[in-house]
N, C-alpha and C positions, 0 to 999 in steps of 0.2 A: 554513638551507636552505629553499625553496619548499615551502610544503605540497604533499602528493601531491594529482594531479589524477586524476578518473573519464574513463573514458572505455568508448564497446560498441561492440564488436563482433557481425556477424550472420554467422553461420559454418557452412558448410555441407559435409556428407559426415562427418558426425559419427551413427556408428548404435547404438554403444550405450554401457557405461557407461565402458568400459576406454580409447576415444577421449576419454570427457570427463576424466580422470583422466592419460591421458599429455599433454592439451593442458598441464590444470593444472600438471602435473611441470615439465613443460619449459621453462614460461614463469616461472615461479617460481625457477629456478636463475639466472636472467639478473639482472645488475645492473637496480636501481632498479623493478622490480616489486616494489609492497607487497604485492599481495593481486590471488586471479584467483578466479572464481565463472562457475562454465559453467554454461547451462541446456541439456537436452539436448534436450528436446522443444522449445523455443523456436528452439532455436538462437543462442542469445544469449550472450554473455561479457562479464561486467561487471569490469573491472579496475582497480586504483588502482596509479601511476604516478606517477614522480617525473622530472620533468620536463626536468630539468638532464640526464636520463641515456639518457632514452629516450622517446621520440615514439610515436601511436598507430597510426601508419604503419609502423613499424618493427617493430612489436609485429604488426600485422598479418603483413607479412611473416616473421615467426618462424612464424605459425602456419602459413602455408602452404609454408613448408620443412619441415612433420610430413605434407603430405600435405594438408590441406584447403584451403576456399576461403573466404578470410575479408576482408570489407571493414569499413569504419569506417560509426557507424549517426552520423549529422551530428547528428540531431536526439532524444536521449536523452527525449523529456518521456513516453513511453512507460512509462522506466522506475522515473517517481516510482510512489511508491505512493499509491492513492488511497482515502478510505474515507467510506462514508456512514451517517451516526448517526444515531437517532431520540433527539429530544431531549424531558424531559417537563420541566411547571412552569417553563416562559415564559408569562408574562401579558402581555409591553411587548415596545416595540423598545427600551428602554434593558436590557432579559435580552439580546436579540440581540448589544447593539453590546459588552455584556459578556462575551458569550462568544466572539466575534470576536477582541476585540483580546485578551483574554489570550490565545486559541490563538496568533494572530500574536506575541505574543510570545516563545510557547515555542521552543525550539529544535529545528530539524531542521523546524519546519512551513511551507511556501509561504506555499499561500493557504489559508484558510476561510472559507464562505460558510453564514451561515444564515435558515433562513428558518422566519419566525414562525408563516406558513398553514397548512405541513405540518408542523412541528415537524422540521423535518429538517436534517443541516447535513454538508455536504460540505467536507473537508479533502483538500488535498494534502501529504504531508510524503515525506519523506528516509527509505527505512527504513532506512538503515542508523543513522541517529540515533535515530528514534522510531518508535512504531506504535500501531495502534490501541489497544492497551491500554493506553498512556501517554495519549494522549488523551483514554481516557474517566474517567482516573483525575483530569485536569488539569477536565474540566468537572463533575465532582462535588466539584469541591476546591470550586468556586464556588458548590457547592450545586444543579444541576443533577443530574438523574436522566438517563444517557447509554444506551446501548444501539447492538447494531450494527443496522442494519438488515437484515435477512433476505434473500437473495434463496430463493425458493422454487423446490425443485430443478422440481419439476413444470413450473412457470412458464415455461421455456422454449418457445414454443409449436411443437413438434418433434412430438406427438402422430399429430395430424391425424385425429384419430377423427372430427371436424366433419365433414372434406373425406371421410371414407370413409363416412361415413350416405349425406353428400346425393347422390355420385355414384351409392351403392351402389343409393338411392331414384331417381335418375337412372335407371339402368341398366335396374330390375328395371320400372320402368313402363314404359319405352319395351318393353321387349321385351314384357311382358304384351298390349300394345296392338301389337306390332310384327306377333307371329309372328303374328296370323289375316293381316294384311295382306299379310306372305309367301305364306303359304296361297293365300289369293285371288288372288294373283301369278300361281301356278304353276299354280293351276286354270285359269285363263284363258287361261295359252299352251299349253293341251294342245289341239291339235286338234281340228276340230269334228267328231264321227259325226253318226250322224243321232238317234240319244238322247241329246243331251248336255248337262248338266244347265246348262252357262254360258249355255243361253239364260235359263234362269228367271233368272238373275242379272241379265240385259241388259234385262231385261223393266220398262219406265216403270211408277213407282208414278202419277207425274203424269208431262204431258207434259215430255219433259227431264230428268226424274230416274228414272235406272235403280237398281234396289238394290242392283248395284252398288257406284253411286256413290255411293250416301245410305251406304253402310257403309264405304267408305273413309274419307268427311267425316266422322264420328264419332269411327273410331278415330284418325285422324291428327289430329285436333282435341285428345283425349286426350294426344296424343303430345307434340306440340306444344307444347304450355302448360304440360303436366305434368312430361314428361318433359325437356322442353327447357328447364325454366324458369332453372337455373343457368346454362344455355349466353348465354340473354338476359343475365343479372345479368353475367356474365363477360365478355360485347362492350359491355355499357353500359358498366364500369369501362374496359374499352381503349379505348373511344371518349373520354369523358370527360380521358384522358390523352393524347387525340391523337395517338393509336396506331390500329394495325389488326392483331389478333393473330388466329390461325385461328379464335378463336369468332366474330368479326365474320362471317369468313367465312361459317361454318356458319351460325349466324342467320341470316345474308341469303337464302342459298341456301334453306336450309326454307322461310325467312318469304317470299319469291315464290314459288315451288313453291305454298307452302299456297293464299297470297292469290290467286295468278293461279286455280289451279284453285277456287276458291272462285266468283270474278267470272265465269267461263265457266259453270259450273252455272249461277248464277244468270240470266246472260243465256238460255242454251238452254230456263229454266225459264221465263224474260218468252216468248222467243219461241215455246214451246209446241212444241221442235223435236222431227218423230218418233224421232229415232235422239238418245241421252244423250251426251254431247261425251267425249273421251278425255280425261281429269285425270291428274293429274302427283300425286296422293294416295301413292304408294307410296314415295317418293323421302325425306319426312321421317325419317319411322317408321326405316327401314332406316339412311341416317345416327345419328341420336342411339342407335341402340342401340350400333352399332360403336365410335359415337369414347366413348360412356360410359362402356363397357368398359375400355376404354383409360384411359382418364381415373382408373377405379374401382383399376384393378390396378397402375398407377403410384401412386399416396397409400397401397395397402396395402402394396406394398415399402418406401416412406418410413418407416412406421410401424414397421414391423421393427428399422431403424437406429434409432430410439430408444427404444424397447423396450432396447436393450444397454444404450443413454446410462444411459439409467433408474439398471439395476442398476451402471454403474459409479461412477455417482455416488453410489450408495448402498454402496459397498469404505470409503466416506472417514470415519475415523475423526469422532469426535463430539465428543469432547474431550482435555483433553492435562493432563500432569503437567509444569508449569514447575518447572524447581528451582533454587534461590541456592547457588551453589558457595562454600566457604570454599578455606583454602589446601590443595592436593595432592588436588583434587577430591574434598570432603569437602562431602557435604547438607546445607547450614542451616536451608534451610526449604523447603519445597512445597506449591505452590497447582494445585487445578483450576482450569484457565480453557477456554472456549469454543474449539474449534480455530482458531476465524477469528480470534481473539485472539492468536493467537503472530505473536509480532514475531524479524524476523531478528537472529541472534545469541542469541534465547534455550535456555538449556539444558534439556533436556525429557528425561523420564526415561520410559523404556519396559521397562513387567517383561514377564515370561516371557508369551505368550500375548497383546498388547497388540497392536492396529496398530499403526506407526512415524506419526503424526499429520500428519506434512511432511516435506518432503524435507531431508535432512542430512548432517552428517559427524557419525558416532561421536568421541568423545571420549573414552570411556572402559568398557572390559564388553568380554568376549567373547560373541557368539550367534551364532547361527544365524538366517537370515531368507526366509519362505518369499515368493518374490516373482510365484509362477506367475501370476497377477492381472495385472499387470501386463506383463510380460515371457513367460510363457506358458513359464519353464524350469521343471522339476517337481521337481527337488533343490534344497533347501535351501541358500541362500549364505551361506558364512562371513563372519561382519563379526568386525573387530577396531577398534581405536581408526584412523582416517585411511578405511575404508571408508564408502562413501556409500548413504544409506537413503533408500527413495523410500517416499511419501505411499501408504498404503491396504496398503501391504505387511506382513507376521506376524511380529512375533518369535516365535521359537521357542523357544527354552527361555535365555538367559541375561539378567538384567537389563543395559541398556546406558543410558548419557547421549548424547545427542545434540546436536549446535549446529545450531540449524537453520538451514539457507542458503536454502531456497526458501519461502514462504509464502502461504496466501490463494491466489490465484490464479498464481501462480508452479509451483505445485506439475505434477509430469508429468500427474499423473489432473486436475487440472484444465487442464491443456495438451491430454491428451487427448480431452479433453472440448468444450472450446473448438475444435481444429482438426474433429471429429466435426458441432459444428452449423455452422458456416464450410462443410465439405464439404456440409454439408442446406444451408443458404441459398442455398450459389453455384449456378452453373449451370453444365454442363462445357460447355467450348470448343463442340463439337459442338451441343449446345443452344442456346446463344448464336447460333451463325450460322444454325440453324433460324430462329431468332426473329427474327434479323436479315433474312433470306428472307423472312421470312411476310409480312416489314413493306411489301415492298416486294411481295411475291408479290397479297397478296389486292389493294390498288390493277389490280396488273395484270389479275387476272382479272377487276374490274369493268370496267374499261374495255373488255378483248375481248369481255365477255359485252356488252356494250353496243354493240360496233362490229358483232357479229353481228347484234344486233335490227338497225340501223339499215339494216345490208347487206341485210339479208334481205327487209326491207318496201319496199325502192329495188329492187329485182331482181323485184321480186313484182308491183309498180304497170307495171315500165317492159316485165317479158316475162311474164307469167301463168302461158305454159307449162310455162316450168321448176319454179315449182310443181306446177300440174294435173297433173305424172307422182306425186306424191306423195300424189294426192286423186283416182284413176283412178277408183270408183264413188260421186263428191261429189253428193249428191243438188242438186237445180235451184234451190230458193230461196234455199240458203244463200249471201248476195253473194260478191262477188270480193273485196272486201276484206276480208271477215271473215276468207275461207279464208289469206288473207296475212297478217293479223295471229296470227291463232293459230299457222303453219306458222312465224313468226320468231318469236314467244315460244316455241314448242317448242328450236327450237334457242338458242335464247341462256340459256334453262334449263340446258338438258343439257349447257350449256359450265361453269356456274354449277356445278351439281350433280356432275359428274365432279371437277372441281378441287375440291372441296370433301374427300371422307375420302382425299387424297390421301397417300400412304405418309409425304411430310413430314411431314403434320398431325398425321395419327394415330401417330408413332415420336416 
């Protein structure tokens, strides 16, 4: 007969363990099924098939006469297993091409690739043939010192303490420097009596510079640079990628704000004019504290989410008791090894009080298994020999043997783990077409912001008047063109500036 062939499955409406267990039942009664292996959290089903008897089409179709939705996965190379070694005492490339070809020689390994600079060497093999721990036992045959290489649970950069300082410094300076500018806001639109203190405000230190003004240019200077400086760093990386994401925006919008109101002081200060010019100073300050905020209190909810990761990566047992069955499951011998070291198919023994190390079928013990960690039930589930054990879950009080079927990264708490930073990295739908809008959004508002100035200085040269309703008590020397250039940078600002902490932006 044809040796049996693999083939996966990606199968879905599977919720919890009694689904993976009737899929198994059921597909197992049927001719020429050797062997079925469901992942639950995966959603995966790896099965061996005998070919002459049954097709993986057809097999599919079984599952979905139980009720689910199962297609055929074309492309399996997902489900090699993959592992990376720290190799010590290589001096040559003839260590390398010795430890290459005898890997490739072994059985159940792909590929292996190593490399001399980092001492590091990456295998692909077959777990159900071999695993890491045959591996490492195959490069120390050769006199190699092997090791798995670590991943550091920390290391996933899920934290974002980085992103919560600089917003939070972001935040707390703009506002520092913001609120006197509010202040001064609101002072100024309170009407005039005849004791009222926003003259002394209005009042020229030099001709053209009111204090005012000279206090706005300070704090919003402050603002600006200080408080804005992430917002800079954030539209330089979007630009650089040839993009335009809402920090461009903002930057643009502050940075003419700042700059125009800056070139007007200064000209009213050349021209020595009696009355100080109206600046656009308050406009920065007030953005970068709003969208900071914003910015500050979305990376502290991020951080919450991995705050859990943390501790659930930290459920996952540390190491395991392999053990060599004689006949009628009978202990020959038992070794500690590393968790990341259990290869599927080996038998692992868990006494009273133990974590379960990976995910399994009992084999042999009656217990109890406390799995609230996981699963979030508060009683205790009975395992007997054919019940299945997941990763990071409590024995309770009986010794059991286990066969492990899932490992390494197979396991649920690393599945859950894995779909946890997957959910932090992506971005939901909803975000996505934000971003996809912005892209096209900020373009837009430069351009209106632009077809305003240009409208406004053409309307201003060709009728005056429609201006001068605007400038009713414009003192006599200040020219006609000046009052039209400043009257169309005002408005093509406050197009700039409105579209700017736009509720898209800042949600």
């Amino acid at each position: 007969a044809a040796p049996a062939q693999k083939c996966f499955l990606q199968i879905t409406g599977m919720t919890c363990a009694s689904c993976v267990s009737a899929i198994e039942r059921n597909l197992q009664r049927e001719d020429g099924i050797v062997s079925v292996l469901v992942a639950l959290m995966a959603g995966k089903a790896e099965i061996k098939y005998k070919p002459e008897f049954i097709q993986p089409l057809e097999i599919a179709q079984l599952i979905e006469n139980l009720g689910f939705e199962a297609t055929v996965i074309e492309d399996p190379t997902e489900t090699e297993g993959s592992v990376e070694l720290l190799i010590t005492g290589m001096t040559c490339a003839s260590c390398v091409h010795n430890i290459e070809s005898r890997l490739m020689r072994a059985n159940g390994i792909f590929y292996a690739s190593v490399a001399l600079a980092t001492c590091k060497a990456h295998v692909q093999f077959d777990p159900e043939v071999t695993g890491p721990r045959d591996i490492i036992k195959i490069i120390e045959e050769i006199g190699f010192h092997a090791s798995l290489a670590k991943r550091v649970p920390s290391a996933h950069n899920l934290d974002h303490k980085k992103e919560i300082q600089q917003w939070r410094k972001s935040f707390l300076c703009s506002l520092v420097f913001g609120i006197p500018v509010l202040i001064l806001m609101i002072y100024m639109l309170i009407p005039d009596g005849e004791h009222h203190g926003s003259m002394v405000l209005e009042q020229n230190l030099i001709p053209g510079l009111s204090v005012l003004n000279l206090l706005f240019f300070v704090l919003c200077t402050f603002v600006q640079f200080l408080g804005g400086w992430y917002f800079y760093v954030q539209a330089y990386k979007s630009l650089k990628h040839r993009t335009a994401n809402m920090d461009v925006l903002i930057v643009l919008a502050t940075t003419i704000a700042y700059v125009y109101s800056c070139v007007i002081l200064v000209v009213a200060i050349a021209e020595k004019a009696e009355k100080s010019p109206i600046t656009f100073f308050d406009t920065p300050p007030m953005l970068f504290v709003f969208i900071a905020l914003g910015r500050w209190l979305e990376h502290i909810a991020k951080s919450k989410t991995s705050e859990a990761l943390a501790k659930l990566i930290s459920l996952q047992a540390t190491e395991a008791t392999v053990v060599t069955l004689g006949p009628d499951h009978s202990v020959i011998r038992e070794e500690q090894v590393a968790v990341e070291l259990v290869q599927r198919g080996d038998i692992v023994k868990v006494v009273p009080g133990g974590k379960f190390p990976v995910d399994g079928k009992v084999i042999e013990g009656n217990s109890m298994a406390d799995e609230s960690l996981i699963t979030g039930e508060a009683m205790p589930v009975t395992k007997k020999p054919g019940s299945t054990v997941i990763a990071g879950s409590i024995n309770a009080h009986g010794s059991v043997l286990v066969n492990a079927t899932h490992v390494g990264n197979d396991t649920t708490l690393s599945q859950i783990v894995k779909l946890v930073e997957e959910a932090q990295m992506s971005k939901a739908p909803i975000q996505q077409l934000a971003d996809k809008f912005s892209g096209y959004f900020v373009p837009f508002i430069i351009i209106i912001s632009t077809v305003t100035l240009i409208a406004w200085i053409t309307i201003g040269f060709i009728n005056f008047d429609i201006i001068q309703k605007y400038f009713p008590n414009q003192s006599k020397h200040v020219s006609k063109a000046e009052v039209v250039l400043r009257f169309a940078f005002q408005t093509s600002i406050t197009v700039l500036s409105i579209a700017c902490p736009c509720s898209l932006g800042l949600a």
